[in-house]
N, C-alpha and C positions, 0 to 999 in steps of 0.2 A: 778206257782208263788212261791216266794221264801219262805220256813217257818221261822217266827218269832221263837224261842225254847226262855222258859223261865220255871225254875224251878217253880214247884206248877201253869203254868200258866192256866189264866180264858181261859174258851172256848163258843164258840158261836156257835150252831148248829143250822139248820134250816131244819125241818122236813117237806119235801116238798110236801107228797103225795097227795095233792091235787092242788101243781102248784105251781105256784111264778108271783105275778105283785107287781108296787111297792107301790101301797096304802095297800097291808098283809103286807109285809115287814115294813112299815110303821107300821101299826098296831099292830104286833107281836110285837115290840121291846120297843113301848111304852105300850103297853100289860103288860111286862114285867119288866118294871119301869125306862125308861128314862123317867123323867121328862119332861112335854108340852114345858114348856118355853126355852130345845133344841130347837125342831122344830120348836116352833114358832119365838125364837129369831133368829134362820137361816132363815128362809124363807123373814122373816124382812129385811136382808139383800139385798135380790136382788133387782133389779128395777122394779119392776110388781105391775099390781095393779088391778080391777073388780074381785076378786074373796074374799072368807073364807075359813078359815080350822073350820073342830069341829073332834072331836073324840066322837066316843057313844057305849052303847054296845047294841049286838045283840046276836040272837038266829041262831044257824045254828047247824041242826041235832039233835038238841035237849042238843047242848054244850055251851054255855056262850062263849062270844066272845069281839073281840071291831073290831069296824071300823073305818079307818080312813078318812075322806072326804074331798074334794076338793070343793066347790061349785062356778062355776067360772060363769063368764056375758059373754058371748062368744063376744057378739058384741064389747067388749074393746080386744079382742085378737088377734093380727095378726098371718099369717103364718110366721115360723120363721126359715132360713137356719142355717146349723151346725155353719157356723160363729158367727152368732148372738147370739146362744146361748154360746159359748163360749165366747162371748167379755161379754154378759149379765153376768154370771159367776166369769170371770175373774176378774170383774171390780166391782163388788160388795164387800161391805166388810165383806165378811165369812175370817174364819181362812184359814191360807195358806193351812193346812192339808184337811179340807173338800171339800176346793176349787179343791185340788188335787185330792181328791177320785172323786167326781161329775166331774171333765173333762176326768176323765180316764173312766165312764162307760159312757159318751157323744161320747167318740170318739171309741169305742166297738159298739156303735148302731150307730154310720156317718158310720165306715167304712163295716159296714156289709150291711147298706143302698146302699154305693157307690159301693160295689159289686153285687149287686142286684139289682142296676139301669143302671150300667155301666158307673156312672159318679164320675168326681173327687171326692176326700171328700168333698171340700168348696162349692163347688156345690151341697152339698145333701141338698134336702128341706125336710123340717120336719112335717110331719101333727099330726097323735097324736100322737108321743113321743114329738112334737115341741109346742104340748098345756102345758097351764099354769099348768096345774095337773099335769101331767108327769114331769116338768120340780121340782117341788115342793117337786114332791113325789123321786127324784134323789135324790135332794141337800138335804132334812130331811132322808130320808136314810142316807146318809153319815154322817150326822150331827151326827144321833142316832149311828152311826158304831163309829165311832173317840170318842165318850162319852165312850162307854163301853169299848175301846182299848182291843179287845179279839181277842182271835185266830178261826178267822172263818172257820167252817167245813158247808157242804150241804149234804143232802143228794142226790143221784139221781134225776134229775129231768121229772119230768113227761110231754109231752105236748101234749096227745091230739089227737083227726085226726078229718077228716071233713072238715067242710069250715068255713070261717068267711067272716062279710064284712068290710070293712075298705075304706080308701079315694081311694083305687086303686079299688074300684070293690070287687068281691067275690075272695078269694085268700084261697089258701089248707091250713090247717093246720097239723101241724104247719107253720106258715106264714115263706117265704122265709128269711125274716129278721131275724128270731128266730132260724131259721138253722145254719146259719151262724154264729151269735150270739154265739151258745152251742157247737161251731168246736171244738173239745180238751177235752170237758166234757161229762159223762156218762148221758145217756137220755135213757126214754122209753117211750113208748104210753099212758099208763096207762088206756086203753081201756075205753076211755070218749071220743063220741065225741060230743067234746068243745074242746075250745083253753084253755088250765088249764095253761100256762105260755105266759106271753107278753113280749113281747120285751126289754121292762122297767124293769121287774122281772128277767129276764135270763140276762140282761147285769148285773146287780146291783150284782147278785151271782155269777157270771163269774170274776167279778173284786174283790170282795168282800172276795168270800173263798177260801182259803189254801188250801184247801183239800177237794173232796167229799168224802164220806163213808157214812156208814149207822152211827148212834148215836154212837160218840166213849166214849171208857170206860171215867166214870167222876164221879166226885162226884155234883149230882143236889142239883144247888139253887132257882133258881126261871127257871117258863116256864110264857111265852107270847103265847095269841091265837090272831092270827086277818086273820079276817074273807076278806075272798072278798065278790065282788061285785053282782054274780053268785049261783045261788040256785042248785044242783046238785044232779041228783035223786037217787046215790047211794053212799054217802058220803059227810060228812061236807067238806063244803068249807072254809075251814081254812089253815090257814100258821101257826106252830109251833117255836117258839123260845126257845131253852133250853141255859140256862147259868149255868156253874161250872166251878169245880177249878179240873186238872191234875194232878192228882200225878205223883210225881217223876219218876217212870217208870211205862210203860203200855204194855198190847199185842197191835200188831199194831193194829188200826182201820181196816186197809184192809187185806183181806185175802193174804196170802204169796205161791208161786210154787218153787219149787227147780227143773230146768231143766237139765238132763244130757244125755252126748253122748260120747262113745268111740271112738276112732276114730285113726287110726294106718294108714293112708295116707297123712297126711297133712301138712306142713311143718311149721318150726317156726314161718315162714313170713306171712306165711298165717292165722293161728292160735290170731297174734296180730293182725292182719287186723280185723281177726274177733270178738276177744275180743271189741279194739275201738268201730266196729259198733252194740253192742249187747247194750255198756254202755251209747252210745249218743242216742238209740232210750229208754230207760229207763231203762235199768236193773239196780236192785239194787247192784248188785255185780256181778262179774265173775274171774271163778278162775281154772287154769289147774292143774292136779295132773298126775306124770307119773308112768305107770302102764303096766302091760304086758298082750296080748288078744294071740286068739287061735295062735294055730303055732310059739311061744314064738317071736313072733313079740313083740318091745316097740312100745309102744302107747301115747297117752293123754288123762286122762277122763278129759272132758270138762265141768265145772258145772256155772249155771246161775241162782242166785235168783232175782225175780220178783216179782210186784204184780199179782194176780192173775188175773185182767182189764186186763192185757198185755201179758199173755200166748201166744194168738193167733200170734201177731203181732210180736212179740219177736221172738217164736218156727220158724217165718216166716226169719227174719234175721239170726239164726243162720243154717238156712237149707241152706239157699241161699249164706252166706259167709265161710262156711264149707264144707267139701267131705263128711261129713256125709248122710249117708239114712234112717235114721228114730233119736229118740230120744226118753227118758221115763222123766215120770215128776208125782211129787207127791207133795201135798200140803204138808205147814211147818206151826209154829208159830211162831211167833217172837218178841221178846221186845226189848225194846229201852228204852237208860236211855235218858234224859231229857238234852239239850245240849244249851250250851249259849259260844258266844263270847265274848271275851273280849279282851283288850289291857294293856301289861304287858310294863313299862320299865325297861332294863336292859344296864350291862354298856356298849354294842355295841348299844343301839337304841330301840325303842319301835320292840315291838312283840307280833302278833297276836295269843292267846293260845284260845284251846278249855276244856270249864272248862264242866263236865257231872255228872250228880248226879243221884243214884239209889235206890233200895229200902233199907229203914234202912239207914245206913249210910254210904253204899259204893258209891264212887266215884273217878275222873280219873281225869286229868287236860293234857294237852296233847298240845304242841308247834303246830303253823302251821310247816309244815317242810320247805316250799317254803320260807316263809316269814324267816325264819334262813340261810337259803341259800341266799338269796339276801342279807341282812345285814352282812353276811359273807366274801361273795364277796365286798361288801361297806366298810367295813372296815379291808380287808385282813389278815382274821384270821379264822383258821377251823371251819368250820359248826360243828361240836361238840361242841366246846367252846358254840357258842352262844346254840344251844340246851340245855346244861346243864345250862347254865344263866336265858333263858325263863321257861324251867320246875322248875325251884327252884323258882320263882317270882310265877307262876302260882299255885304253891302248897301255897307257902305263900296265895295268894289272894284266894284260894278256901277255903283253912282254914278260913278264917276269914267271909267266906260266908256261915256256916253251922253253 
């Protein structure tokens, strides 16, 4: 997902180790001081009706807590296909922003359903993510997300082994849905078995955060606890919410590998080939340097920074797109100033500058290149000109932002 960058920005973590459903999430964030009358005035919104909400606190492990509840009249509930729920949604009057977050973690859990059922999306029927609670505990998630407008981080998420039972029978867990659900995010068992994440909870963090890591560097303002539903015999069953503010520059949250390989067989062609596929499966950087190996052969050392999540699969692509036979890899650290877009006009046309701030008071301001090229080409005049036009706009407007 794409990150938000904003100077000094707020951040939203969510400390998972005991799972993720969406009445914690719920819980946790008003835990943490969105105001009720969010949730309640979204919920207000939709067309539904046999059920209440309450918020309470509780005990769990011996920690202070809250929970969020649902208490609904079954017999006013019908089952409800993905369509339904999204015309339900659509057609209520939430804000356009939370209506957006709530259809994007609806169609994360249709389409992980329709993969696991083998039928179309519109045809996924919903049982309990398609109940009033789950549908509640969505749309006040979101509600509560779009209030705090933060940069959400997750930690790993946990889910569990064993079995559970559900409207389909007894199903493993983690349930097939929740599989699916977490394709592309770091997960582990967390050796409980329970189901410690639902479907509800793994879509809502899936769409929700920017980033997983473990709790990235911040400065703490307030934390939220909320409790699930589940008593757990080696640990509170709690979701943590932590919110602060980013400083200007950080070491990155996730660990970093510098991978290298020499390589004295491989030809230019081949070499970009490999660059390409090393940077579209995630690397953060790749870069050749030429160098001379035994037998005063010329060569290329090959080097590739990564996260350290992507060692394996990375080290995997450049074995496989290179003539190399082995490779050495050592972790790095790394910081990052704090990076924000903006739009500059100059006398060729608006342009996109990247303005970056660090610690103290250095900072960079810095033209897209693409975007000076294309206006360049538009009003047939060297790509310098316009480069020297957006970096002197761009300096002006950082100036005036510090």
């Amino acid at each position: 997902m794409t990150e938000r960058e904003h100077h000094n920005e707020t951040l939203l973590h969510f400390d998972c180790g005991s799972g993720l459903a969406g009445d914690m999430i719920v819980a946790s964030l008003m835990d943490l001081g969105v105001p009720l009358n969010i949730i309640e005035g979204a919920v207000c919104e939709l067309p539904l009706s046999g059920y209440k909400i309450r918020f309470e606190q509780v005990e769990r492990s011996g920690l202070r807590a809250s929970r969020f509840v649902v208490d609904v009249d079954e017999s006013q509930q019908p089952h409800r296909h993905y369509g339904d729920i999204v015309e339900l949604i659509a057609s209520s009057g939430l804000s356009a922003d939370v209506k957006a977050l709530a259809l994007k973690v609806f169609e994360r859990i249709g389409k992980a359903e329709a993969a696991v059922h083998g039928v179309p999306l519109d045809r996924v029927h919903f049982h309990e993510v398609g109940a009033v609670d789950s549908i509640i505990d969505i749309v006040g998630a979101a509600a509560a997300l779009r209030y705090l407008d933060a940069f959400v981080t997750c930690a790993p998420i946990p889910l569990g082994h064993g079995t559970v039972t559900c409207a389909h029978g007894v199903l493993p867990v983690p349930a097939p849905a929740t599989l699916r659900i977490v394709e592309g995010l770091p997960v582990y068992d967390g050796d409980v078995a329970s189901e410690l994440t639902t479907p509800t909870g793994a879509a809502i963090a899936a769409v929700a955060a920017q980033r997983f890591c473990h709790l990235p560097p911040m400065t703490v303002q307030r934390t939220g606890v909320g409790a699930g539903t589940r008593v757990l015999s080696d640990r509170p069953n709690v979701l943590r919410a932590v919110l602060g503010e980013r400083s200007s520059a950080t070491a990155s949250s996730e660990g970093c590998v510098v991978m290298e390989a020499n390589i004295d067989d491989m030809t230019g062609e081949v070499a970009a080939v490999a660059m390409t596929a090393l940077l579209a499966q995630g690397a953060l950087d790749v870069w050749f340097a030429p160098i001379q190996m035994k037998k005063g052969r010329p060569a290329l050392q090959l080097g590739v920074l990564c996260p350290t999540s992507k060692l394996e699969s990375l080290a995997e692509v450049l074995l496989t797109e290179t003539s190399t036979i082995g490779l050495r890899f050592h972790e790095v650290g790394r910081m990052e100033m704090s990076r924000e877009m903006r739009v500059v006009e100059t006398v060729y046309g608006p342009v996109n500058v990247k303005l970056c701030r660090g610690p103290g008071k250095s900072s960079n301001a810095a033209p897209e290149f693409e975007d000076c090229r294309r206006v360049a080409k538009e009003k047939g005049v060297p790509v310098k000109q316009v480069l020297l036009a957006a970096a002197g706009e761009a300096q002006k407007l950082l100036s005036s932002l510090v």
